[in-house]
N, C-alpha and C positions, 0 to 999 in steps of 0.2 A: 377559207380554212374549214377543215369538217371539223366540226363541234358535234361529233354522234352522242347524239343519247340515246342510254340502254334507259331500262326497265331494273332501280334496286327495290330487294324485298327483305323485309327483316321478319323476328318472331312471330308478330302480332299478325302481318300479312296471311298465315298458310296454315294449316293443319297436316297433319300427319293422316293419311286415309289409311282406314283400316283393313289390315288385310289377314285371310281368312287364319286362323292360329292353330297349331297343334302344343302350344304350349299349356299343359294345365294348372300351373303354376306359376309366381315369379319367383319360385324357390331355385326353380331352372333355369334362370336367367342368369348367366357370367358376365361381370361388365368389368373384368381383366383388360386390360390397352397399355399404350405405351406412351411415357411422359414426352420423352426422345426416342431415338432408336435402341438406345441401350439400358433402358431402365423401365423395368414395367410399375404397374400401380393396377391394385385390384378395385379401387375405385376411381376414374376416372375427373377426381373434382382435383384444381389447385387454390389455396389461398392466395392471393393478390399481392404483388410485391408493392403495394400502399401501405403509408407511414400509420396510417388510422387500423390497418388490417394484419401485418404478419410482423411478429419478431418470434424470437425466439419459441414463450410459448407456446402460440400458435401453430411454429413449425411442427414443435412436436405431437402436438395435438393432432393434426392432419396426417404425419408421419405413422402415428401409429393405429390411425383406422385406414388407412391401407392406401391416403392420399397423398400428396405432399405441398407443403407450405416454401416461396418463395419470402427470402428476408428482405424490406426493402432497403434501398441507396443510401435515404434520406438522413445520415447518423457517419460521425466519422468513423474511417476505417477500422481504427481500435475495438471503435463499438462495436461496430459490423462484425468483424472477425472472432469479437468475443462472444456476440447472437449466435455463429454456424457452431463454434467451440462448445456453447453449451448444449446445442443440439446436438452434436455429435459424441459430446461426456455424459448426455442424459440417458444412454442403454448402449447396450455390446456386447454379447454374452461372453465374450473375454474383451474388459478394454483393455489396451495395448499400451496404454500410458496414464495410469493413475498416479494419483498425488501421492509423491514421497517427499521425504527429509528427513535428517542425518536425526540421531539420539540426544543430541543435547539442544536443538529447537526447542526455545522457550513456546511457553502453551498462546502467551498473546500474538506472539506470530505464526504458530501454525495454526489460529482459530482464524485469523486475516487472510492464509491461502484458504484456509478451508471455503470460506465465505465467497471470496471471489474464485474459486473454482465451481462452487456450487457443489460440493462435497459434503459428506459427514462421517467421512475415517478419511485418516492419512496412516497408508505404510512408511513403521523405519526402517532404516537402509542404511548400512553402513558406505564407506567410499567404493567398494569394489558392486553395487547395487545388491549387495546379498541381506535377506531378510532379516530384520533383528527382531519384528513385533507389530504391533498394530496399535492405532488409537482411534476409538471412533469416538462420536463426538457424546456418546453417554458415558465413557470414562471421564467427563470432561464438565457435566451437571452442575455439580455441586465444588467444582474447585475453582475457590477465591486467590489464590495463589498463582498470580498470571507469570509469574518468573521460572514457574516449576517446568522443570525439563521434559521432553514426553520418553527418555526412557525411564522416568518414574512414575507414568502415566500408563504408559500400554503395555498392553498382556502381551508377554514375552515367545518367542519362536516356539519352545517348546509346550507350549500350551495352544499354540496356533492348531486350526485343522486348513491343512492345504492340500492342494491336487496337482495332478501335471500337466502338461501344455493342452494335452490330445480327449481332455476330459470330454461327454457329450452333457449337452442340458438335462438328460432324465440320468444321468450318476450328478451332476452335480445337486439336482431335486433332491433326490435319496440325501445326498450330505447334509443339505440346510433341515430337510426334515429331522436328521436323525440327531443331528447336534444342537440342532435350535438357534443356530450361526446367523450374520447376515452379509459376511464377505466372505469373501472364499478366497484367499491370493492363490494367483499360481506361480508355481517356482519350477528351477531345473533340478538337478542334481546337489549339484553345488549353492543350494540355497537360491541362486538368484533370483530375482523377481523378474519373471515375463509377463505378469499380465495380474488381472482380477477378475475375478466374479461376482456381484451381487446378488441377494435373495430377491430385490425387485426385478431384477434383468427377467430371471428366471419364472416369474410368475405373470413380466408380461409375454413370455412365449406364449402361453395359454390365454389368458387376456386378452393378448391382442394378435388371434392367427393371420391377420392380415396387413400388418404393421409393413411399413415399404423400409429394406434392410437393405444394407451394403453386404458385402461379402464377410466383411470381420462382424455381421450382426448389429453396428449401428444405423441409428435412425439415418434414412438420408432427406438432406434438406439442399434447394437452390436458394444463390442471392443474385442480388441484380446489382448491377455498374452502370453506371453512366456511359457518353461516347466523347465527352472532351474532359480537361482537367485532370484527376488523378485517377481515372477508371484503369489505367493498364496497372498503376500502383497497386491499386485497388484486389484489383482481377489476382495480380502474383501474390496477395496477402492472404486472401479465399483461399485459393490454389494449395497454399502451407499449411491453413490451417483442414483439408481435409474437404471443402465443399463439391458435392456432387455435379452441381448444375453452374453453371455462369447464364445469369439473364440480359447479354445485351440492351437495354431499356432505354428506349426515346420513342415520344411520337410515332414521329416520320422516319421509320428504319430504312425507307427507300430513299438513301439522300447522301450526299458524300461522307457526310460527319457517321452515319448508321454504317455506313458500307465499310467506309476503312477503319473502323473501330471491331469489327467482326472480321475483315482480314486478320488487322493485327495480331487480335488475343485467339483467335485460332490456328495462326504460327507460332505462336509463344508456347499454347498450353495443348498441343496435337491429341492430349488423351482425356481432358474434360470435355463433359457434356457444355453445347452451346446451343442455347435459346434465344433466335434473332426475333427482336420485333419491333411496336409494330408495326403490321403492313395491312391492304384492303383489296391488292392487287394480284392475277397470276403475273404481271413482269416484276413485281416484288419480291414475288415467291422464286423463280425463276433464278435471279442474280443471287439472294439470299443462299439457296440451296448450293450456288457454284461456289461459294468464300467456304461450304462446310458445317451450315447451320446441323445441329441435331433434332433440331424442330423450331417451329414459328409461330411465333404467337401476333393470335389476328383480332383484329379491331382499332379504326378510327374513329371515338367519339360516340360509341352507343353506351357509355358507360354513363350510370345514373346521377352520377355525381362531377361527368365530364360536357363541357361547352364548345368544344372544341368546332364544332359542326357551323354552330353559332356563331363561333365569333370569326371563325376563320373562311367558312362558306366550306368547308372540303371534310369528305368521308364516304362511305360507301356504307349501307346498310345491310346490319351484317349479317341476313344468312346467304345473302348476294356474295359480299366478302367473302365468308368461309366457303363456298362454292368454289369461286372465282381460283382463291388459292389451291385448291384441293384439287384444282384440273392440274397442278405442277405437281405437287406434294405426294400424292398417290403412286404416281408413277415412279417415285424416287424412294417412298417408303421413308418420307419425314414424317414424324406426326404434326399434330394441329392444333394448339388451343387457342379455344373460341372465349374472346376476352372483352365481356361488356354484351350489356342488352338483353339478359335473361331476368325478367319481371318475374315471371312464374314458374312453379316444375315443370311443368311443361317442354317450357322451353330448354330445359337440359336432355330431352331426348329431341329435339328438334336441329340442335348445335350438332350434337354426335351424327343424326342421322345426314346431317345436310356434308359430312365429310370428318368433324374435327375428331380429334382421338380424345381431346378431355376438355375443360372445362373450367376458365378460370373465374374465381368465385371473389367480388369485392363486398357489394350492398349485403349480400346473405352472411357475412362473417361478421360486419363491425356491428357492433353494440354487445358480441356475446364475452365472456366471462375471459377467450385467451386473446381476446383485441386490446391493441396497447393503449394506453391511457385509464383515467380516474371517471368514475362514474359522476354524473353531472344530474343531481334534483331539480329537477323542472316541473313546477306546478305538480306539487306531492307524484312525480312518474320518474321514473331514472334513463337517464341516458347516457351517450356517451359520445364524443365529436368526432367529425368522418366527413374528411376533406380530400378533395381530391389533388393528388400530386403537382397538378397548375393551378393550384386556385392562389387565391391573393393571397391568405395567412403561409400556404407553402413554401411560393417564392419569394414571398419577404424574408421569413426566416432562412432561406439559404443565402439571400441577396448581403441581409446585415452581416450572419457569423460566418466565419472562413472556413472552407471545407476544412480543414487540418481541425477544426475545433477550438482554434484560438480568436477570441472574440475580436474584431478588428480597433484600430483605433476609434474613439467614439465620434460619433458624424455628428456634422454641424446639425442646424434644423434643416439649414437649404440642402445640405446633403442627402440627408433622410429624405427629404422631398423630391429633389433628383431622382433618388433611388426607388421609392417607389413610386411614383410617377412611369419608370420606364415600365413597370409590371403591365403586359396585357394577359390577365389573367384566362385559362382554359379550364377552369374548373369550379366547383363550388363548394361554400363549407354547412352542413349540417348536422344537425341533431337526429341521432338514432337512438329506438326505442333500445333498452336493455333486453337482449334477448337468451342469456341464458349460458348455457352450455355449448361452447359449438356443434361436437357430437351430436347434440338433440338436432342441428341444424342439418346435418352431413345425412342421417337417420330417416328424415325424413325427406330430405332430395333422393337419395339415396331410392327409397322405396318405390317417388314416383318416377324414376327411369327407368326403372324394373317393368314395372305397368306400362311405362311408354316403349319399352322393347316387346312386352308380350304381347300389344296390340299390333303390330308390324312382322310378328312372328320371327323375333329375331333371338335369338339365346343367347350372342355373342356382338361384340362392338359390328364385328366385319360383316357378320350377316345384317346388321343395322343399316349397315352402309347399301349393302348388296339389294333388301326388300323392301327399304321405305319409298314409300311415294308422298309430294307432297300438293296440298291442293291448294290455292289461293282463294280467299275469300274474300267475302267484302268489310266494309265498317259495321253491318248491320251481324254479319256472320261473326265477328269478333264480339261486338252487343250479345248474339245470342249464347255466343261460349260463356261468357259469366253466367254468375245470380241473376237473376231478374223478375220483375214483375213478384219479388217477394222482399217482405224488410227481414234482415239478417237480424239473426237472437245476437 
């Protein structure tokens, strides 16, 4: 039997040789790419569809510095659907469907939608959807009277300031400036309500000129599904509520459960984006591309918090990986994100140049300020837990409660025991330092790709791709890329 062995090489293996630059700047540097085929992003980074790293708002976080954030699985679908909802309700320089209710909503039930819409006005609306007033949630301060109706709460139509459908964001400016407003409904003729406008919408146009937007102006955000159990449920639920991306997510995406799972939901939903992964392979990339993927995300096992390698014996190291793919991928004009294995900035121009189009971010997001979870004091330092989606605390907690979210009947002890006993875990659970803000995180990856582009003489992703060369070093040449021979302050 041939058992060939290649030569795999990852980040720490290679450098980037540098070549001669007419850039004088990294102000000249564009690092505009594409997520999928149909969706660009002016930075190149995604958040991690890990239970430790993306929900809600993190999505938005990434969304509006020009990234974007994947939701992960780990959460029933209600949850899930209600993560993409609030990223898609959190900007839109007209949303298309804000919170209304009739005029005699009492105030304790329209403060309950408000809260779980994540809201702080509701339009009234009589039955025909025609506007009667507005309540936002400082008409609402100082009243102890939760029975009181909100049309004796909100300020009435004809005190309203409203616009038309066709308004642009510098007349809607001029309005909030000159009124001192913080909504703006939009109406037809006939009163109706088509839409809203917020004074925050409009101050992150400027904010944030690189915010990654749909065409109606909301954030856009991807979620991941599984490939057995309720993922097609799953997938049509996304789908309603508006998600950009679908991320097909398992392991081993090269495998019958990966393969007819990405058939499926790319027959079902012909005009979402789809994210097939992972894989380490070009015959992965290859078959992946023919079901319709819009891009692939790559990597088996170089992820900091994944064992996978370990316990299972099997991976490819991944600028070998992203290579390997990138000889199918290019020529079809899928893109590629490089998922695991990046220790340093460095290694974010290293993934791009060795072929991927972006860059997915796990170990660099958790412990900052929009990773889910409660800050955890350890020995006077703060952290926060970041476990990887196989690790033992992951699978137990999906093994005990029912995907649906209804806790199952309760197991004996040998049950428990059975059940975890079958865990072989892929992953591990740790403690990360508190780091802050993610932006500060994004900010300064961010910088050093610039730098790794303008040493390569590249201005743009594709000239990245086009002038980098890479050199192999040794163990002593990785030694001498760090600090050395000196003690750090």
């Amino acid at each position: 039997m041939n058992k060939n062995i290649g030569k795999g090489l990852t980040y720490d293996d290679v450098l980037l040789i540098p070549q001669k630059s007419s850039i004088a700047s990294r102000k000249e540097v564009d690092t505009q790419t594409f997520i999928t085929k149909n969706i660009p992003l002016q930075i190149p980074f995604v958040s991690s569809n890990v239970d430790t790293v993306t929900e809600s708002h993190m999505a938005i976080e990434m969304a509006k510095l020009g990234c974007i954030g994947f939701i992960h699985r780990f959460m029933t679908i209600p949850k899930q659907v209600k993560e993409v909802d609030s990223v898609k309700r959190s900007e839109g320089f007209i949303m298309g469907n804000p919170l209304v209710l009739g005029p005699s909503t009492k105030l304790m039930d329209a403060r309950s939608k408000m809260k779980a819409a994540q809201v702080s006005s509701v339009i009234v609306v009589d039955r025909e959807n025609k506007v009667l007033g507005l309540v936002s949630d400082r008409d609402t301060w100082f009243e102890d009277n939760e029975n009181i109706i909100l049309e004796k709460l909100m300020t009435p139509f004809d005190k309203l300031i409203t616009a038309p459908l066709h308004i642009s964001w510098k007349e809607a400016r001029v309005l909030f400036k000159k009124y001192k407003i913080e909504k703006l409904p939009i109406i037809a003729k006939d009163k109706k309500l088509l839409g809203l406008i917020t004074s925050r919408t409009v101050l992150n146009v400027e904010k944030y000129p690189l915010a990654t937007k749909d065409k109606q102006g909301r954030l856009r955000v991807g979620a991941a599904i599984g490939v057995v159990g309720d993922y097609f449920e799953r997938a049509h639920e996304l789908v309603k509520v508006g998600v950009d991306i679908l991320v097909v997510d398992i392991a081993h995406a090269h495998s019958i459960h990966g393969l007819n799972a990405i058939k499926k939901v790319r027959k079902a939903f012909p005009k979402v984006e789809i994210v097939g992964g992972n894989i380490a392979t070009y015959e992965g990339a290859k078959d992946m591309i023919r079901l319709g993927c819009d891009a692939l995300k790559v990597g088996i096992g170089p992820g900091g918090i994944c064992i996978t390698r370990m316990v299972a014996g099997a991976g490819v190291p991944q600028l070998t990986a992203i290579m390997e793919v990138c000889k199918a991928t290019h020529r079809a004009k899928i893109p590629v994100i490089a998922d695991g294995g990046t220790n340093f900035p460095g290694d974010m121009s290293k993934a791009l140049a060795a072929g991927a189009s972006t860059v997915m971010l796990t170990g660099w997001l958790a412990g900052t300020d929009e990773s889910p979870g409660a800050y955890i004091l350890r020995k006077g330092q703060k952290y926060k837990i970041h476990r990887g989606a196989a690790s033992f605390s992951a699978v137990a907690d999906r093994k005990i409660t029912a995907v649906s979210g209804q806790v199952r009947k309760e197991l004996s002890e040998f049950e428990l025991q059975q059940e975890l006993a079958s865990i072989v875990p892929e992953g591990v659970e740790t403690f990360v330092p508190y780091k802050g803000a993610a932006k500060e995180v994004i900010y300064q990856l961010h910088g050093a790709l610039k730098s790794g582009m303008s040493y390569c003489n590249a201005k743009n992703i594709k000239q990245l791709w086009q002038n980098s060369q890479f050199i192999e070093i040794s163990d002593a040449g990785l030694r001498e890329s760090k600090a050395h021979n000196v003690e750090e302050m």
